[in-house]
C-alpha positions as CSV (number, residue, x, y, z in Angstrom):
1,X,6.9,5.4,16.6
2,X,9.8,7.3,15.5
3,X,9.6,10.3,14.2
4,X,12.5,13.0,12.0
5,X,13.5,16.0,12.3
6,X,11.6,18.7,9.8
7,X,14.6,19.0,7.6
8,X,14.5,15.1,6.8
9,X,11.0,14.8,6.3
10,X,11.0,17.6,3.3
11,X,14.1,15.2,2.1
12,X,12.0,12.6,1.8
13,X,8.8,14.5,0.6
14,X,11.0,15.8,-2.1
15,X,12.3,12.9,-2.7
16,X,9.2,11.3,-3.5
17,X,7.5,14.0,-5.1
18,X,10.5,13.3,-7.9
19,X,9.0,10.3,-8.1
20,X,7.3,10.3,-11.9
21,X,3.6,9.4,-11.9
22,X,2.5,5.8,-10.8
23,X,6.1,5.1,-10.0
24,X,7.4,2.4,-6.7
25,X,10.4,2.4,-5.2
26,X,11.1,-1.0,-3.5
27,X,14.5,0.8,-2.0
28,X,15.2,1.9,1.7
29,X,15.1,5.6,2.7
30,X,14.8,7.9,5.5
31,X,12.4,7.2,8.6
32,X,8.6,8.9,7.4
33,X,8.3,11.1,10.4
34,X,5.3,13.1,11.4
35,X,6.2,16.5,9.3
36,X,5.1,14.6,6.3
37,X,1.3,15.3,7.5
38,X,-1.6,13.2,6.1
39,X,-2.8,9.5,7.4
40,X,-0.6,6.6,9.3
41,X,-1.2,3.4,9.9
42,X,0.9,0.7,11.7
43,X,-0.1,-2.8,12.4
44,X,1.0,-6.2,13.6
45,X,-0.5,-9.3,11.8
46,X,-2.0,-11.6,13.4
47,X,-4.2,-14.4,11.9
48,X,-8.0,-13.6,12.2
49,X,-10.2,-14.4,15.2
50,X,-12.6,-17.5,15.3
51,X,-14.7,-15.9,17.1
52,X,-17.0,-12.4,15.4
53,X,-15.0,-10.1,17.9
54,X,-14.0,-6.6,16.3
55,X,-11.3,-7.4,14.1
56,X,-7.3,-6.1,14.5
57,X,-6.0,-4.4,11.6
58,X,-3.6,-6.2,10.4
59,X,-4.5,-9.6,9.5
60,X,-2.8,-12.7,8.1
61,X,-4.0,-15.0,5.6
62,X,-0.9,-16.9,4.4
63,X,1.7,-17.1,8.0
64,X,3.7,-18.9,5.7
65,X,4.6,-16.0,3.7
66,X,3.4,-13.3,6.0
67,X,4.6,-14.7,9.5
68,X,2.4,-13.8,13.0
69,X,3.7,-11.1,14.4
70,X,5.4,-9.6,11.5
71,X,4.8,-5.7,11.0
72,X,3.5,-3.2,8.2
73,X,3.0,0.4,8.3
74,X,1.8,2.8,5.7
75,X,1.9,6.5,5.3
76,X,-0.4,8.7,2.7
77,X,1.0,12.3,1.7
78,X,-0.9,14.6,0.0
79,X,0.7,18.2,-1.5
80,X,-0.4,20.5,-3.9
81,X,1.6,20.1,-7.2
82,X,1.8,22.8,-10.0
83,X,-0.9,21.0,-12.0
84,X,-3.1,19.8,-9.1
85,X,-3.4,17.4,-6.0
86,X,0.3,14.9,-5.5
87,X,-0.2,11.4,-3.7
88,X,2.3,9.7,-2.3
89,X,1.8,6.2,-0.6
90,X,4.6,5.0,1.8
91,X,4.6,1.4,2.4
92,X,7.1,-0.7,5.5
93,X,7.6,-4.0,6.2
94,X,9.5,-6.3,8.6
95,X,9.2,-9.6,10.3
96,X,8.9,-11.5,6.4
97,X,10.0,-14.1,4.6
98,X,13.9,-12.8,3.4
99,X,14.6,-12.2,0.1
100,X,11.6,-12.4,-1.5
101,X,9.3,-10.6,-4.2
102,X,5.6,-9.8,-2.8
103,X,2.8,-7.7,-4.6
104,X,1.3,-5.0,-2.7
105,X,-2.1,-2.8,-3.9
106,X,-4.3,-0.3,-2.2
107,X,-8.1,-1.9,-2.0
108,X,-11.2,-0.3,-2.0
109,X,-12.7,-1.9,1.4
110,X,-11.4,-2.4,4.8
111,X,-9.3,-5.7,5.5
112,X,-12.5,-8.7,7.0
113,X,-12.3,-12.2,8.5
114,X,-11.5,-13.6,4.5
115,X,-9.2,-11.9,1.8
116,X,-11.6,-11.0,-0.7
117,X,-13.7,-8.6,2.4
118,X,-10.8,-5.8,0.8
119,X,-12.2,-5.9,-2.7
120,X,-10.7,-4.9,-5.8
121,X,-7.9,-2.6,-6.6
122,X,-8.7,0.8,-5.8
123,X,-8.6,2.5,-9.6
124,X,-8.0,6.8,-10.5
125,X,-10.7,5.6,-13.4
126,X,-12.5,2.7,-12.8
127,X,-12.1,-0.1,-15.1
128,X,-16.1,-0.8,-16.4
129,X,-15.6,-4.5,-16.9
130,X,-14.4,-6.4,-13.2
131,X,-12.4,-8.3,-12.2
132,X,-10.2,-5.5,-13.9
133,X,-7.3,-7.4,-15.5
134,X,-6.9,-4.9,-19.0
135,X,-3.8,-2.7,-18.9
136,X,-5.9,0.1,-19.6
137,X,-7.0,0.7,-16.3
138,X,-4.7,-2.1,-14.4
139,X,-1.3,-0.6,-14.0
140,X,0.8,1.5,-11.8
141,X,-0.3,4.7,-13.1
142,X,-4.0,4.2,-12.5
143,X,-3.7,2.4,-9.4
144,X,-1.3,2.1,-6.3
145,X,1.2,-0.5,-6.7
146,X,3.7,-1.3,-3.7
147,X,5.5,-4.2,-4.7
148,X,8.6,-4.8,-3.0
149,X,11.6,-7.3,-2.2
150,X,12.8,-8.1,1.2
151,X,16.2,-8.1,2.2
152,X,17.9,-10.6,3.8
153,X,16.0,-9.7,7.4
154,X,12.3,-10.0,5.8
155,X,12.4,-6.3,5.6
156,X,11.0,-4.4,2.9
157,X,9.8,-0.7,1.4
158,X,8.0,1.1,-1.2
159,X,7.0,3.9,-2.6
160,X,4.3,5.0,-5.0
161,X,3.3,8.7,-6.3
162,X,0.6,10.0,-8.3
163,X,-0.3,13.3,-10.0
164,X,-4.0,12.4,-8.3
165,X,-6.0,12.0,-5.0
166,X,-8.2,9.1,-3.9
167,X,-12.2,9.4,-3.5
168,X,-13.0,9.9,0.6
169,X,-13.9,7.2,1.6
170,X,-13.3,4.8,-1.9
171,X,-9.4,3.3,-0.3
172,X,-9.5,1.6,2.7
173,X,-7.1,-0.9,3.0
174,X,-2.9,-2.3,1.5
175,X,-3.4,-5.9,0.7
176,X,-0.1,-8.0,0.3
177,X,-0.4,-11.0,-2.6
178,X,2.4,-14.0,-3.2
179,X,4.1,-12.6,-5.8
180,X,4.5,-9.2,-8.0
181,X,2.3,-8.1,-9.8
182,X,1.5,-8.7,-13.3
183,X,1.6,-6.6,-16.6
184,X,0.2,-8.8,-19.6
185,X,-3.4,-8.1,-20.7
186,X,-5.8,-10.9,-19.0
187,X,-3.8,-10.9,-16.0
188,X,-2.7,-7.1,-15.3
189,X,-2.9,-6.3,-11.7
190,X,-2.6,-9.8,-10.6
191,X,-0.1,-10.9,-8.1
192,X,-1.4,-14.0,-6.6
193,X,-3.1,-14.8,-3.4
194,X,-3.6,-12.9,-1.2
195,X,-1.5,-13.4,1.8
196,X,-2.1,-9.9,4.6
197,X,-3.8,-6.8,5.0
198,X,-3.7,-3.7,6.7
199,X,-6.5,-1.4,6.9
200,X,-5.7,2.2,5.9
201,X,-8.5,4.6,5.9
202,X,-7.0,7.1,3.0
203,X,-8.7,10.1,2.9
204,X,-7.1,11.8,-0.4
205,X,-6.0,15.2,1.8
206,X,-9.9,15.6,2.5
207,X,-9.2,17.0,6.1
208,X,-6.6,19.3,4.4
């Protein structure tokens, strides 16, 4: 793993703490080094196991659209902002398909043998009524969206910040879906199938 020097990793904190509420970047940007703090998680997907051995943590639904062998890595930031706790979610990609759109999401469980083991969206408020597909509670404000485009060498980034923390325990994993994700009541939040996933045990700054 690389890391920065202190100066760039305050460039890039400040950078994404600039960042309004619930917004993604999907451009490139300085190397997330360890002076950002908080949780990191790198992986390299690989399909899962036949067999019920412990399972890696990055996994591969899709190797169509995520290949074997192709990489993530994720990085959680939390700071105190004037009006309470900042989240910042850092999401990398290489090894993809190139030039192509794919959703991203933070889920609630950790990634299992079959895609749905991540459940839902992880949600600030959650939405009473699930699947959550109303606007009201699916979108980028209330949840973590990381959609992004690769460039023409199946790599990709994104960023997402949010004036709030998660619940210990309550995000656990950054699914990748076939496509971005959707806005229109009845299908907010959607983005397809779901194609990889990483487990990343957030914590929401609880060791801080």
């Amino acid at each position: 793993m690389r890391t920065c020097s202190k100066a760039t990793a305050a460039a890039v904190t400040a950078a994404l703490l600039a960042l309004p509420s619930g917004a993604a970047s999907a451009r490139g940007g300085a190397e997330w080094g360890a002076g950002g703090g908080g949780v990191r998680v790198e992986g390299r997907f690989v399909p899962p196991p036949a067999a019920p051995l412990p399972l890696p943590n990055a996994l591969t639904y899709e190797t169509a659209l995520v290949p074997a062998g192709s990489r993530a890595s994720v990085a959680e930031h939390v700071t105190a902002g004037a009006r309470g706790p900042v989240t910042a979610v850092v999401l990398r990609v290489s090894g993809l398909l190139p030039d192509r759109v794919y959703g991203a999401h933070v889920h609630t469980k950790p990634c299992g043998a079959t895609p749905d083991a991540a459940g839902p969206h992880y949600q600030n408020v959650p939405d009473p009524h699930q699947p959550s597909t109303d606007p009201a509670y699916a979108n980028a404000a209330n949840e973590v969206w990381l959609d992004f485009t690769t460039d023409a060498r199946g790599t990709g980034f994104a960023v997402s910040r949010h004036d709030w923390r998660f619940r210990p325990g309550a995000a656990n994993a950054v699914v990748l879906h076939e496509h971005g994700t959707a806005t229109d009541p009845g299908d907010a939040g959607t983005a397809g199938g779901r194609a990889a996933c990483l487990t990343v045990p957030f914590d929401g700054g609880a060791r801080r």
